[in-house]
MMTF fields as JSON, N, C-alpha, C and O atoms, coordinates in Angstrom:
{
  "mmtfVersion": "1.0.0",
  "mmtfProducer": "UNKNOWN",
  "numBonds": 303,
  "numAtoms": 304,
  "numGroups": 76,
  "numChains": 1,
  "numModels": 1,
  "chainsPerModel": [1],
  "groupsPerChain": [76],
  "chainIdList": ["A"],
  "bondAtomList": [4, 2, 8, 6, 12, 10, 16, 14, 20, 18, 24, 22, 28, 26, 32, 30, 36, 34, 40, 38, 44, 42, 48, 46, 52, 50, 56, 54, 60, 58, 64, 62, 68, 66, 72, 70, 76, 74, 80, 78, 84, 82, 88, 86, 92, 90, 96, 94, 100, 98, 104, 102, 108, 106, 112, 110, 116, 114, 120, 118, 124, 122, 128, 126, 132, 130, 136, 134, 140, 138, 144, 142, 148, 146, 152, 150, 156, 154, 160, 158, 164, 162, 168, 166, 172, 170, 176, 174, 180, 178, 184, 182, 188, 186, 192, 190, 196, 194, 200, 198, 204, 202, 208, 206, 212, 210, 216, 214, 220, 218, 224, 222, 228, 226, 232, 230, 236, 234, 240, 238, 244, 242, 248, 246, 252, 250, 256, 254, 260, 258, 264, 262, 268, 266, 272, 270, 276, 274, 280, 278, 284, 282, 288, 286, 292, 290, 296, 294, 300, 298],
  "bondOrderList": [1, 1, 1, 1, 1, 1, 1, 1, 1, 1, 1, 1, 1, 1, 1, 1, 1, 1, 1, 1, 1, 1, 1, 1, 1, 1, 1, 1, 1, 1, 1, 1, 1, 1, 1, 1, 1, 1, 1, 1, 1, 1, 1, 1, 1, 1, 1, 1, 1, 1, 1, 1, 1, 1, 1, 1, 1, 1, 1, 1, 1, 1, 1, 1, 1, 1, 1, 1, 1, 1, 1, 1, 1, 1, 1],
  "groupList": [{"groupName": "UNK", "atomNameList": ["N", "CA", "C", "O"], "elementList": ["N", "C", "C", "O"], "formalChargeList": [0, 0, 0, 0], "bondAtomList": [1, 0, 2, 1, 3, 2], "bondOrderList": [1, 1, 2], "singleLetterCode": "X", "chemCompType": "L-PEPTIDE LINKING"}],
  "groupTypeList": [0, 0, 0, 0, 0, 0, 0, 0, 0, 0, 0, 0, 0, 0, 0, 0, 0, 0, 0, 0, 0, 0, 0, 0, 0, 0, 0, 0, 0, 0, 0, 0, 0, 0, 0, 0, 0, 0, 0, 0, 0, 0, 0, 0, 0, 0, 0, 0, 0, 0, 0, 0, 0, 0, 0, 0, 0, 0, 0, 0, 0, 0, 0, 0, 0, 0, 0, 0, 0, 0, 0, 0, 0, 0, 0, 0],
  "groupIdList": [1, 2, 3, 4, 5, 6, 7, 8, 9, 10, 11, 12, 13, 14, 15, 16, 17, 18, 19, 20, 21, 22, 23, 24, 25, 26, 27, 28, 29, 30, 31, 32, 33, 34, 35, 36, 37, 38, 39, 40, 41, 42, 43, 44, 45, 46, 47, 48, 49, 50, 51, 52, 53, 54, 55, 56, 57, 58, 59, 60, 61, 62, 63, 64, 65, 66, 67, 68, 69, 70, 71, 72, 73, 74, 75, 76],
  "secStructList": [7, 7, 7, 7, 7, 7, 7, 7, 7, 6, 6, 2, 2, 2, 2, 2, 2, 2, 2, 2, 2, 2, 2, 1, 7, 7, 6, 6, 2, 2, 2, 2, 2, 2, 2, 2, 2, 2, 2, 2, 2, 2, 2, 2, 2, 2, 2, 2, 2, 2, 2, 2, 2, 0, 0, 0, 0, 0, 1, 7, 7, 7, 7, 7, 2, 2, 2, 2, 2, 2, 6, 6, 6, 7, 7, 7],
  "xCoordList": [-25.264, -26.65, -27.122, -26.278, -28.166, -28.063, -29.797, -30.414, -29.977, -31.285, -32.484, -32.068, -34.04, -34.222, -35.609, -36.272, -36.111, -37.508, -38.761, -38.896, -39.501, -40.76, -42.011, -42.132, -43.061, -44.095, -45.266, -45.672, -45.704, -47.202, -48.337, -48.537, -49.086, -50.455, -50.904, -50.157, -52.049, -52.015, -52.623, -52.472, -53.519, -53.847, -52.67, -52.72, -52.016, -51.107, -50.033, -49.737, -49.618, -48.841, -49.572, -48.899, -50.586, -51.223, -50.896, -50.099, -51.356, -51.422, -50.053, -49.849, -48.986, -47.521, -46.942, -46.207, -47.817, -47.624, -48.206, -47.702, -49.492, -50.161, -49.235, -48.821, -48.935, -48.223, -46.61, -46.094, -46.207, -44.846, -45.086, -44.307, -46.374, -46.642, -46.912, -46.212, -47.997, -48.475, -47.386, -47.57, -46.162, -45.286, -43.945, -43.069, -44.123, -42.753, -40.972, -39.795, -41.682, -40.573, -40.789, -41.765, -39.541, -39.545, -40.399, -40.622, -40.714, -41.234, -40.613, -41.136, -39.345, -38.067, -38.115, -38.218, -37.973, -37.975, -39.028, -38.812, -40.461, -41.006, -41.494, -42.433, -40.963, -40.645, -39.889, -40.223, -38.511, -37.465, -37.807, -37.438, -38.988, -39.094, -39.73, -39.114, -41.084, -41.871, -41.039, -41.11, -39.891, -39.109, -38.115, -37.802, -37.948, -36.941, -38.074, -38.077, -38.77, -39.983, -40.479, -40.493, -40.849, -41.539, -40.124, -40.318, -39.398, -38.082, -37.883, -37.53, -38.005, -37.576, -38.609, -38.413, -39.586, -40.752, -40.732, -40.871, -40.543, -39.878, -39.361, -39.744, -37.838, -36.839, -37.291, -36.64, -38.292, -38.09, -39.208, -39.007, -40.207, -41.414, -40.197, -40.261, -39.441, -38.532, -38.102, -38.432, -37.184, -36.286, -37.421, -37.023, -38.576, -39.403, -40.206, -40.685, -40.324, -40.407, -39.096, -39.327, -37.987, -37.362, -36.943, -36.612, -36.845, -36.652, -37.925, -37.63, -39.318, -40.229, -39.773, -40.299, -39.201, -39.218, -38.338, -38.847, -36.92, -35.824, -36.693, -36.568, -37.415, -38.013, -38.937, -39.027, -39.445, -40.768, -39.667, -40.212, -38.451, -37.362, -36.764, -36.099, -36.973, -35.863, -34.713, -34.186, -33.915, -33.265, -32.471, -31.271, -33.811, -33.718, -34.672, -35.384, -34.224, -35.162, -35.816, -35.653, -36.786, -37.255, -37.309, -37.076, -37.63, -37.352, -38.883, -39.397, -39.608, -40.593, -40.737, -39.702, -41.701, -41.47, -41.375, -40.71, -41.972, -41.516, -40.018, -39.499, -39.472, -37.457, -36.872, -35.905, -37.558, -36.97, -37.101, -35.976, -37.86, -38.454, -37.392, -36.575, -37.601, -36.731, -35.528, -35.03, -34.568, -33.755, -32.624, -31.43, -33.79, -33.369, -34.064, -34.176, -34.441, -34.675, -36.385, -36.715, -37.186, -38.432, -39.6, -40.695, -39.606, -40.226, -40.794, -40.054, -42.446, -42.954, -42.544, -42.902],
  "yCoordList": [-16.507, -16.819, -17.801, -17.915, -18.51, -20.393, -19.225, -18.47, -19.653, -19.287, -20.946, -22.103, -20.475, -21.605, -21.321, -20.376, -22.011, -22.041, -22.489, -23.704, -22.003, -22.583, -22.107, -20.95, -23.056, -23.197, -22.931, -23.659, -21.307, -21.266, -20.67, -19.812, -21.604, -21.632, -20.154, -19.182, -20.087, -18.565, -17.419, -16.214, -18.167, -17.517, -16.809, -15.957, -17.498, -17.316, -16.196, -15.116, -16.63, -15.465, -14.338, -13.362, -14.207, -12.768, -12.286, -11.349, -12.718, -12.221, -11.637, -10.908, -12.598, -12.386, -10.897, -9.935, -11.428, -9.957, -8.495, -7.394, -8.844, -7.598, -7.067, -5.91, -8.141, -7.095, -6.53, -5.496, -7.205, -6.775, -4.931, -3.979, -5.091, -3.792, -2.872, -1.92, -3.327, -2.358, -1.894, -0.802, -2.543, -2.223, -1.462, -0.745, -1.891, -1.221, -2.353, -2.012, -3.816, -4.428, -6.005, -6.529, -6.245, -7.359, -8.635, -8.936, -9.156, -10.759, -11.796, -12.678, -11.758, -12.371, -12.382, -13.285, -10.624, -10.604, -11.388, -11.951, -11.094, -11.872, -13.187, -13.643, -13.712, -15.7, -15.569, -16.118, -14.662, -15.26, -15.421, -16.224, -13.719, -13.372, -15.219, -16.178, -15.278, -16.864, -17.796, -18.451, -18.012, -18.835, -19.205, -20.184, -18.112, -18.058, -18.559, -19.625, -17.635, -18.013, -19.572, -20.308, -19.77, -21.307, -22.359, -23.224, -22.37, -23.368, -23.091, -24.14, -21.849, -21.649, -22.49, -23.011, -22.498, -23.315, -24.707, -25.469, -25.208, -26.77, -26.958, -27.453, -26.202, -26.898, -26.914, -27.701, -26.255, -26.507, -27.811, -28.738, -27.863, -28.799, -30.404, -31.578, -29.872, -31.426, -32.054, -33.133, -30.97, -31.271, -31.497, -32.381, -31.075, -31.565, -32.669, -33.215, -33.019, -34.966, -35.491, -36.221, -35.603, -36.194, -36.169, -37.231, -34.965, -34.62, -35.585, -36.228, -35.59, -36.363, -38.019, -38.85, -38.362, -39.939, -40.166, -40.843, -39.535, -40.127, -39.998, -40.981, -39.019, -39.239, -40.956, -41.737, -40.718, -41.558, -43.38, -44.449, -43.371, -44.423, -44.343, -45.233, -43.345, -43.448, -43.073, -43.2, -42.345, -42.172, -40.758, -40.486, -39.894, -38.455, -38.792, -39.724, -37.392, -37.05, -35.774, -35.202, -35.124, -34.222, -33.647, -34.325, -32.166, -31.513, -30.87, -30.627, -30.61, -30.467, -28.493, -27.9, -27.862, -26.685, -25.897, -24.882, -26.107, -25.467, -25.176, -24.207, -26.55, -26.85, -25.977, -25.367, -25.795, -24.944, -23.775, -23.284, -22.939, -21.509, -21.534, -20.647, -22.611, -22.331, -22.145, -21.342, -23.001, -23.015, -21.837, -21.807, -21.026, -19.862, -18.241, -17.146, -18.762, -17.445, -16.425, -15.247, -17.804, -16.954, -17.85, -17.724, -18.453, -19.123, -17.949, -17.16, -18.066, -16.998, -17.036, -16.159],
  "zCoordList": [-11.231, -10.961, -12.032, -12.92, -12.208, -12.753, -13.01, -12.258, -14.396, -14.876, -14.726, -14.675, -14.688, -14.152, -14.969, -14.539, -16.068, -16.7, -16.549, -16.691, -16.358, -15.643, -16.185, -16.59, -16.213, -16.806, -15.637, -14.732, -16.127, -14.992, -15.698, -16.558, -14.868, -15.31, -15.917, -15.803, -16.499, -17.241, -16.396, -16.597, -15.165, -14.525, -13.108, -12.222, -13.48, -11.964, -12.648, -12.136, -13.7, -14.732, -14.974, -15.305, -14.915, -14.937, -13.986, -14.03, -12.888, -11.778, -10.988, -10.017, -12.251, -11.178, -12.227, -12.005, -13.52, -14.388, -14.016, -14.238, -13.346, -12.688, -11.713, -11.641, -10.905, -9.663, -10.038, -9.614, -10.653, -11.277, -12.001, -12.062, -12.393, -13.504, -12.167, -11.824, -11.536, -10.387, -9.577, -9.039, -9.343, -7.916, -8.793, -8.31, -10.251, -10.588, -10.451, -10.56, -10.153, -9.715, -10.915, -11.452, -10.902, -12.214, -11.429, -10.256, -12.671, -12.062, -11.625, -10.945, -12.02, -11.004, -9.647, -8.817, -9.553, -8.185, -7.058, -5.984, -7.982, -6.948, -7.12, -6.468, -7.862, -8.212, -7.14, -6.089, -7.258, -6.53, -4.445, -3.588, -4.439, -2.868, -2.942, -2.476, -3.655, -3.09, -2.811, -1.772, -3.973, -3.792, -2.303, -1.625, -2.333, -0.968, 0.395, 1.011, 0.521, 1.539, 1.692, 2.678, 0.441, 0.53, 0.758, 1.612, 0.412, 0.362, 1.91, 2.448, 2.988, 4.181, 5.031, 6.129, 4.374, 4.996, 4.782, 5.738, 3.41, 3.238, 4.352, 5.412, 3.744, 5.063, 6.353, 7.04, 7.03, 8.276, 8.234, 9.02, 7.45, 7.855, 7.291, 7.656, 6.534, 6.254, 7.621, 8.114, 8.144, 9.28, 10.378, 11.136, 10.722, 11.531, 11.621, 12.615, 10.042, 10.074, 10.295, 11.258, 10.077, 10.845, 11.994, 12.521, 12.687, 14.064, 14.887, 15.895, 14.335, 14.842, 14.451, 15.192, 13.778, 12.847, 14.28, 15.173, 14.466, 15.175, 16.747, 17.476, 17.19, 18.188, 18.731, 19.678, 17.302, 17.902, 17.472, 17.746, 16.934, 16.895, 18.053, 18.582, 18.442, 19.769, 19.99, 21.095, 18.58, 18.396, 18.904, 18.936, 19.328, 19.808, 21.181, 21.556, 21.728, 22.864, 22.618, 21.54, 23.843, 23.686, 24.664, 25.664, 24.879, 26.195, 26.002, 24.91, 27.549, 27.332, 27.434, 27.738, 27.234, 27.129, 27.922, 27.714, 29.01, 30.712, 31.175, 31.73, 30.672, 30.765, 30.263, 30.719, 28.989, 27.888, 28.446, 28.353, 29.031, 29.335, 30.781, 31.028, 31.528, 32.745, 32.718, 33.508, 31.592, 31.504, 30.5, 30.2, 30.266, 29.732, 30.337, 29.786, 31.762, 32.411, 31.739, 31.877, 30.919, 30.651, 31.439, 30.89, 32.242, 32.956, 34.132, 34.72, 34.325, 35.034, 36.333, 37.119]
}
């Protein structure tokens, strides 16, 4: 595991110190839960500007959402 140092504001360190004290769980852990969460959210809003860039180039297509539902048996 790769240690990683970081500088937070004093108010946000309280706060990550409060809940660490209140729940009984290190402050790692929940750097690490945000961490994981927000990076899952990056990646997808990344890959969705380019999925849109190659669209609107021409480079991709798109299927509209009816196709999608029909074509997997959830179409009413």
């Amino acid at each position: 595991m790769t240690a990683l140092s970081v500088r937070l504001p004093d108010q946000l360190a309280a706060r990550l110190e409060e809940l660490a004290n209140q729940t009984g769980r290190s402050k790692s852990y929940y750097v690490l839960e945000a961490l994981n969460e927000t990076i899952d959210d990056l990646e997808d809003a990344y890959l969705a500007q380019i999925r849109l860039s190659d669209v609107r180039r021409g480079f991709s297509g798109s299927v509209d959402l009816a196709t999608v539902m029909a074509e997997h048996g959830l179409a009413d």
